[in-house]
C-alpha positions as CSV (number, residue, x, y, z in Angstrom):
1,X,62.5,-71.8,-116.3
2,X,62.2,-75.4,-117.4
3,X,60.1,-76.2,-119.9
4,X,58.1,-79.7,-121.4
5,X,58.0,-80.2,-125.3
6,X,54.9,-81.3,-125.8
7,X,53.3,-81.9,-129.8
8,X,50.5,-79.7,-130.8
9,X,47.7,-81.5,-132.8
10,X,46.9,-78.5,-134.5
11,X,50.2,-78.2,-136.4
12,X,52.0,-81.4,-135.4
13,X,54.6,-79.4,-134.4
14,X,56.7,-79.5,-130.8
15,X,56.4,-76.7,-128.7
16,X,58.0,-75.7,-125.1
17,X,55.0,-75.1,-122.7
18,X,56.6,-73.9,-119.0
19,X,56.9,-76.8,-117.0
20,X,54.4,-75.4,-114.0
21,X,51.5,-75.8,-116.6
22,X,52.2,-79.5,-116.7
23,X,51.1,-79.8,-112.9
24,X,47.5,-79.9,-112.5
25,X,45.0,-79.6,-114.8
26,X,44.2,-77.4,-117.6
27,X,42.0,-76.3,-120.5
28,X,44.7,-75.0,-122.5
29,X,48.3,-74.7,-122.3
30,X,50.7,-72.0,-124.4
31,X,53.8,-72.6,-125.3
32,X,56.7,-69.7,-125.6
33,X,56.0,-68.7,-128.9
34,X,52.2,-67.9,-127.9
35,X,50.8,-70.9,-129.8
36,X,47.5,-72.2,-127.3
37,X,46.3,-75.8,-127.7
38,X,43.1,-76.9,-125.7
39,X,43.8,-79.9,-123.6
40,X,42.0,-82.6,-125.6
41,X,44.3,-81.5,-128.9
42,X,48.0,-81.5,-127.0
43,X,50.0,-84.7,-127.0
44,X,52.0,-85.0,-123.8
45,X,55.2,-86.6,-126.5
46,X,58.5,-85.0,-127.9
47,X,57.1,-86.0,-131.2
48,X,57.2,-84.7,-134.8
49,X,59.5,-81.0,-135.8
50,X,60.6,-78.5,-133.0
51,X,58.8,-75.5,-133.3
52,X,61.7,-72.8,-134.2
53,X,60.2,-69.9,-132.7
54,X,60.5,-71.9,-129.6
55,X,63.8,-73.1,-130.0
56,X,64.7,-69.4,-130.1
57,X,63.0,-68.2,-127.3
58,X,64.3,-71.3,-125.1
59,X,67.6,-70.6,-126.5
60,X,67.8,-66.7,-125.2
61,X,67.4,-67.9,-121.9
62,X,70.0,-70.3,-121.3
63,X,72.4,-68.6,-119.0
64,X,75.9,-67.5,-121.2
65,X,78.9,-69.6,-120.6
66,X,81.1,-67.7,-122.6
67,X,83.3,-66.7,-119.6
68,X,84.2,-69.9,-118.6
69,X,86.5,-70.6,-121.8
């Protein structure tokens, strides 16, 4: 699934919110790690530190490429 990395006023920290809740709009958006922002407090910027938990989550779905070496 593709995802946007958008900041989070709450924490300042960039989070992965699946792409399909950027069409359209929204109150609130949540991110993979389960972090909610209301609309008003999300900045639509890869800005400030990646949210880890995201990173991770993100991470475990990339497809493994290990047979290709």
């Amino acid at each position: 699934m593709p995802y946007v990395w958008w900041q989070s006023e709450y924490d300042l920290q960039c989070h992965a919110f699946p792409r399909d809740q950027a069409d359209g709009d929204r109150s609130f958006y949540e991110a993979v790690c389960e972090h909610s922002v209301p609309d008003e407090r999300v900045s639509r910027a890869q800005a400030g530190m990646l949210c880890t938990t995201c990173l991770i989550k993100v991470g475990t779905e990339l497809p493994d490429l290990s047979w290709r070496a």
